[in-house]
Chimera marker file (.cmm) of the C-alpha trace (Angstrom):
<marker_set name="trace">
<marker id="1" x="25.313" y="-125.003" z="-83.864" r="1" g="1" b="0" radius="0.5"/>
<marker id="2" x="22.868" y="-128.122" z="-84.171" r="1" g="1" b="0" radius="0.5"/>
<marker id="3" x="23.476" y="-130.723" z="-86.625" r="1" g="1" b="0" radius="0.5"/>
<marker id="4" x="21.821" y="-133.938" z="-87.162" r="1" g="1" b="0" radius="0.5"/>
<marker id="5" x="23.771" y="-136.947" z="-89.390" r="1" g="1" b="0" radius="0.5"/>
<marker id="6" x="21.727" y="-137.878" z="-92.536" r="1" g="1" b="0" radius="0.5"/>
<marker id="7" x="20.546" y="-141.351" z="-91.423" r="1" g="1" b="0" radius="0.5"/>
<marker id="8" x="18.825" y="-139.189" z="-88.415" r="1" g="1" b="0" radius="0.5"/>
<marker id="9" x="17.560" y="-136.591" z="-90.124" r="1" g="1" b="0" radius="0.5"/>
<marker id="10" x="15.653" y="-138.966" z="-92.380" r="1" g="1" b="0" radius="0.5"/>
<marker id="11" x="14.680" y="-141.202" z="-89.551" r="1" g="1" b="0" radius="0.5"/>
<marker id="12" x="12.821" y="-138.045" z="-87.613" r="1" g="1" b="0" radius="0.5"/>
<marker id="13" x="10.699" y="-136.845" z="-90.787" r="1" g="1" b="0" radius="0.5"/>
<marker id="14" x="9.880" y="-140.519" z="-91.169" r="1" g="1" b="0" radius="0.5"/>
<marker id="15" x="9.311" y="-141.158" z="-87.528" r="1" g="1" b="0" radius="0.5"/>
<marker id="16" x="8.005" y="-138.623" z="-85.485" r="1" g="1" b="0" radius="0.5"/>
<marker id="17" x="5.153" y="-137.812" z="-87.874" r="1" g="1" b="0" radius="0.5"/>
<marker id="18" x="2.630" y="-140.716" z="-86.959" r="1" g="1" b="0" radius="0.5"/>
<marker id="19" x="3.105" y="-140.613" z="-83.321" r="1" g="1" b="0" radius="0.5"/>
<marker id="20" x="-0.095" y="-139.694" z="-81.904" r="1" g="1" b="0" radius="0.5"/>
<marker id="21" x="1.700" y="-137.663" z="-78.760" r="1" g="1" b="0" radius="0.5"/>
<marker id="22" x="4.985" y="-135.956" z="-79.729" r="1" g="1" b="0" radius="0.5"/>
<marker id="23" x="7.035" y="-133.703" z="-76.823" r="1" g="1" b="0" radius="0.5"/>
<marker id="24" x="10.948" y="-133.684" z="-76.669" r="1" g="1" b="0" radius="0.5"/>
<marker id="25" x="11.214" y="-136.079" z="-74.224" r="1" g="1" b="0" radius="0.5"/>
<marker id="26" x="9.281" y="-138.473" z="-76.614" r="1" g="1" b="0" radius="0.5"/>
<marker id="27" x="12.314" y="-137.872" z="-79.083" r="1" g="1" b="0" radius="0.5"/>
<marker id="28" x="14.833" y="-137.902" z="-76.393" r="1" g="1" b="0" radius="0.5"/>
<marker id="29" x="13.465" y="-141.409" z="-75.348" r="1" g="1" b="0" radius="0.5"/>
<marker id="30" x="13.047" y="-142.896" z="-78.883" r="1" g="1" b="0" radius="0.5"/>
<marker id="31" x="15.189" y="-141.740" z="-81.065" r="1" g="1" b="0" radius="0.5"/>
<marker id="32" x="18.041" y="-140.905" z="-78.731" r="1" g="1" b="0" radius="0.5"/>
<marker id="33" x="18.372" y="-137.234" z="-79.484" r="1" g="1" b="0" radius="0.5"/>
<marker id="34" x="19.796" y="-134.648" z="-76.962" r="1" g="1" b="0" radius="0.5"/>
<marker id="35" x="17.453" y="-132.306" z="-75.989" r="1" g="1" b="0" radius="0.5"/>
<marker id="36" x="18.647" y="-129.683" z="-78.319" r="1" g="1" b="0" radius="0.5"/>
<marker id="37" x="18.351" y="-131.988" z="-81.711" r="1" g="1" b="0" radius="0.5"/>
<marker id="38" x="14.457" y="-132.487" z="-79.923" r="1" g="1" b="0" radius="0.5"/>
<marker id="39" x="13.397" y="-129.063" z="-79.916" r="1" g="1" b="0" radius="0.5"/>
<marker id="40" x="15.744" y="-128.392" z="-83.136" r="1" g="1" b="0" radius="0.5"/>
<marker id="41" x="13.482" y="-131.089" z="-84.846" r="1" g="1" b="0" radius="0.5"/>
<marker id="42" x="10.082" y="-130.452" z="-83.684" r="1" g="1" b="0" radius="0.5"/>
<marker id="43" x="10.700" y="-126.421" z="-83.882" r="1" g="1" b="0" radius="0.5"/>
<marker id="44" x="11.344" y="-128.006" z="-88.223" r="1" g="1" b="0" radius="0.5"/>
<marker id="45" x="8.319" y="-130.539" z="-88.148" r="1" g="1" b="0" radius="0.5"/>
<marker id="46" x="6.146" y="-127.638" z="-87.234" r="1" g="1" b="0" radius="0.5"/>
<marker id="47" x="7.166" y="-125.061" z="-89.619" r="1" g="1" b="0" radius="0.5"/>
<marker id="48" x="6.619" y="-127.757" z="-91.970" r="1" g="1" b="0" radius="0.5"/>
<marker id="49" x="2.998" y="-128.661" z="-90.666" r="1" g="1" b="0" radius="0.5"/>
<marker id="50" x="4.098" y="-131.698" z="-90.147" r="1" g="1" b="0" radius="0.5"/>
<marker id="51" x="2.840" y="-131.669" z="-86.487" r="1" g="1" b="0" radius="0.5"/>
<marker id="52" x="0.802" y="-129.061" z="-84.506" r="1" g="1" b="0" radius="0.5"/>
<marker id="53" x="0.873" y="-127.910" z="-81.022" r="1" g="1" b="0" radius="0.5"/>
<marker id="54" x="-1.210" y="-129.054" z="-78.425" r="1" g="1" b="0" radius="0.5"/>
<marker id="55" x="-0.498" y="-127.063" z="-75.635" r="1" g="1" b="0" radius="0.5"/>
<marker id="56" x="2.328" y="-125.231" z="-73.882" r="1" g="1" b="0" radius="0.5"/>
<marker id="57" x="2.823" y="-125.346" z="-70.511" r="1" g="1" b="0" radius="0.5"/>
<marker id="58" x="5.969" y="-123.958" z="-68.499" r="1" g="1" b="0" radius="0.5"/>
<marker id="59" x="8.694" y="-125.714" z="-70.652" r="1" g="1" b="0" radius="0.5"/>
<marker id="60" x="7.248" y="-128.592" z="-71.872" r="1" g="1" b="0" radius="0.5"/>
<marker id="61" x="5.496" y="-128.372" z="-75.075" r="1" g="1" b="0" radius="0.5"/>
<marker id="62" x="3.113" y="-131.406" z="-76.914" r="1" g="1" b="0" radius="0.5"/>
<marker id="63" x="2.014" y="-131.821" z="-80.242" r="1" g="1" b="0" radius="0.5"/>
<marker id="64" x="0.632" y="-134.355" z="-82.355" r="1" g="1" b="0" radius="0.5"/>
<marker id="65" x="0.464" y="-135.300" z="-85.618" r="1" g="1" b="0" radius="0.5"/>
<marker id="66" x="-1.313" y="-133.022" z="-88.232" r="1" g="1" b="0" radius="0.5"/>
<marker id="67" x="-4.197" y="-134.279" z="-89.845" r="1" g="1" b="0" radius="0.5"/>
<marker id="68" x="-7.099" y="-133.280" z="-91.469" r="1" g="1" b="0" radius="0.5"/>
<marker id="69" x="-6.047" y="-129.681" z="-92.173" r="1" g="1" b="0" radius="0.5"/>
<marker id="70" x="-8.358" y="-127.102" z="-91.080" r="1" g="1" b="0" radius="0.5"/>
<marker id="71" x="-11.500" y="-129.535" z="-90.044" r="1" g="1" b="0" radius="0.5"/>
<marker id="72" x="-9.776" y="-130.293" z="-86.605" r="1" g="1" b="0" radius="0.5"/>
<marker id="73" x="-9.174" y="-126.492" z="-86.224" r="1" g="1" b="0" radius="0.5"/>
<marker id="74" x="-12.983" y="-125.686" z="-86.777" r="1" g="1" b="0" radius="0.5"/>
<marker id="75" x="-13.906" y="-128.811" z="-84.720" r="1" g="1" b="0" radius="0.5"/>
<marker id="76" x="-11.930" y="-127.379" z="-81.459" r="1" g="1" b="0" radius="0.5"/>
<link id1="1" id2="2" r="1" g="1" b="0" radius="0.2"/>
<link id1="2" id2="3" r="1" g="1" b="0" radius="0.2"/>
<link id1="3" id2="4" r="1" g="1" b="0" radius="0.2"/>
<link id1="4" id2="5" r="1" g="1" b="0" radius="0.2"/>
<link id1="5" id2="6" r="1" g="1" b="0" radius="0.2"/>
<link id1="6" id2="7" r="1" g="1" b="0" radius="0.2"/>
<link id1="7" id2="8" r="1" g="1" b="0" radius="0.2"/>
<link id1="8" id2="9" r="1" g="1" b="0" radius="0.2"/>
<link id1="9" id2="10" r="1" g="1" b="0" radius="0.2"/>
<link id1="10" id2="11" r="1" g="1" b="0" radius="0.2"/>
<link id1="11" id2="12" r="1" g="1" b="0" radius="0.2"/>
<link id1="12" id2="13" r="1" g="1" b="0" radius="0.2"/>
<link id1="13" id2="14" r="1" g="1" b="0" radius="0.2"/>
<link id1="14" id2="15" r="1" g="1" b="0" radius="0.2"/>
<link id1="15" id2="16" r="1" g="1" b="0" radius="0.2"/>
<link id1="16" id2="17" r="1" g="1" b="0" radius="0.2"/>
<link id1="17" id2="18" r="1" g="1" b="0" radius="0.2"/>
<link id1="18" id2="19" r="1" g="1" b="0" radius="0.2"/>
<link id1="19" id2="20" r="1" g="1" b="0" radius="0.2"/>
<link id1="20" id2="21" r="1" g="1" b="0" radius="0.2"/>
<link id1="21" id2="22" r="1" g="1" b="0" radius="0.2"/>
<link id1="22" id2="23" r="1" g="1" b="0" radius="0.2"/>
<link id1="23" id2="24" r="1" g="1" b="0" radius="0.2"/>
<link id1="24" id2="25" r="1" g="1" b="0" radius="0.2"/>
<link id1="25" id2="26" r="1" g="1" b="0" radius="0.2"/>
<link id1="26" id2="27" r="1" g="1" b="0" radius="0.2"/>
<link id1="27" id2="28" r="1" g="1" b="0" radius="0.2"/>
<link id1="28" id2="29" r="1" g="1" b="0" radius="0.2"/>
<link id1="29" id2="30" r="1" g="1" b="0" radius="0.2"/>
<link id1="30" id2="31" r="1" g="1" b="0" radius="0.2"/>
<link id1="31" id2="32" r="1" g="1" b="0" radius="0.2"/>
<link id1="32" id2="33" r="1" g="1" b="0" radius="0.2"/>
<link id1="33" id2="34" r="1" g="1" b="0" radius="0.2"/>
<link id1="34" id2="35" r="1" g="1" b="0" radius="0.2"/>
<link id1="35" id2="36" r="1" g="1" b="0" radius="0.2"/>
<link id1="36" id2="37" r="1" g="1" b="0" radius="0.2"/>
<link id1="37" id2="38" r="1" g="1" b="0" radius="0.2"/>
<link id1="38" id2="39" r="1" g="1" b="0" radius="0.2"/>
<link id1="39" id2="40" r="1" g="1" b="0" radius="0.2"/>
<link id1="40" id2="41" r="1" g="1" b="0" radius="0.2"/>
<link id1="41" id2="42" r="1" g="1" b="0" radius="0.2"/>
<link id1="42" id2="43" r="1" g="1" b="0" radius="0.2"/>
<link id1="43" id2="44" r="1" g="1" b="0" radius="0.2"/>
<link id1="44" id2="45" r="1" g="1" b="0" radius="0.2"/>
<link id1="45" id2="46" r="1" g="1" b="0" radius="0.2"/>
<link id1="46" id2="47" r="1" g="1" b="0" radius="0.2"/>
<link id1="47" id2="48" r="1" g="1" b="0" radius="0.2"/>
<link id1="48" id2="49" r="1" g="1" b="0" radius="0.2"/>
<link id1="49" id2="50" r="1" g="1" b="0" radius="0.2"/>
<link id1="50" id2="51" r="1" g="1" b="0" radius="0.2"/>
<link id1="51" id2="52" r="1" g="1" b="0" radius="0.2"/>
<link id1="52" id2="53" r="1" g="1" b="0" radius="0.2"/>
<link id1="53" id2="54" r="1" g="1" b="0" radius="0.2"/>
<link id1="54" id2="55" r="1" g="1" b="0" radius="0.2"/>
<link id1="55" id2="56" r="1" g="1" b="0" radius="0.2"/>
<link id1="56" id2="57" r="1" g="1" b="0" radius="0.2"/>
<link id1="57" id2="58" r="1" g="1" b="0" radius="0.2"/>
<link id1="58" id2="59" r="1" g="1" b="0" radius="0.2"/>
<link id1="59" id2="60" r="1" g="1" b="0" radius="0.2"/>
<link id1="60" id2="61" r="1" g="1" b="0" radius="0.2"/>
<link id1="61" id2="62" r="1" g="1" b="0" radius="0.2"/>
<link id1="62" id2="63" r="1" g="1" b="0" radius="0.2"/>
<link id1="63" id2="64" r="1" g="1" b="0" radius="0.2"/>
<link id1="64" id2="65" r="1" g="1" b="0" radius="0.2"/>
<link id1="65" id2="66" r="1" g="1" b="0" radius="0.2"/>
<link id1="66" id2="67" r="1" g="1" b="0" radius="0.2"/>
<link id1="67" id2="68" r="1" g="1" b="0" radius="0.2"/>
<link id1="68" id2="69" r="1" g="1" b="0" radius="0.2"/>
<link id1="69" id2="70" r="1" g="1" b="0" radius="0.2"/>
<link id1="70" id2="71" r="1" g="1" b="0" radius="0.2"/>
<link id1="71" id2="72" r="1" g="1" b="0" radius="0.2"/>
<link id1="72" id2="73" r="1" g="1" b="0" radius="0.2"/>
<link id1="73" id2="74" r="1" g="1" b="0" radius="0.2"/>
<link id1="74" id2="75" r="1" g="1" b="0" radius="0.2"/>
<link id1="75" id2="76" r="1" g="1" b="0" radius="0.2"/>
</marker_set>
C-alpha cells in the first residue's frame, strides 16, 4: 500500500505539472518521494493528462508536461 500525506499530495498536482522534464528520479530529487510515491504519482498525473510520456526506455520513463492537447500529437 502507497500513501501520500495531504500536504504532499497537493504539493505534486501543484508541482510536477509545469516542469518541462518529469521522470521519477526528478520527483525523488525534488520533492523527496521514495521511488514508489514517484511512479505512484506520475502513473496518477498521467491518467489525469496532466503529463504525457515521452519515451520509455528499459526502466526509466520521461514525460513532460501536457500542453496544447492534440496539436503537439499531430505536430510529432
Amino acid at each position: 500500500m502507497v500513501v501520500l500525506d495531504k500536504q504532499t499530495y497537493e504539493r505534486v498536482f501543484k508541482e510536477v505539472p509545469t516542469y518541462k522534464f518529469i521522470s521519477q528520479s526528478v520527483l525523488v530529487d525534488r520533492l523527496r518521494l521514495n521511488g514508489s510515491l514517484a511512479r505512484v504519482a506520475i502513473r496518477e498525473l498521467e491518467d489525469q493528462g496532466v503529463i504525457r510520456r515521452i519515451t520509455r526506455h528499459a526502466s526509466q520513463v520521461i514525460y513532460t508536461r501536457a500542453t496544447g492537447g492534440d496539436d503537439e500529437k499531430k505536430a510529432e
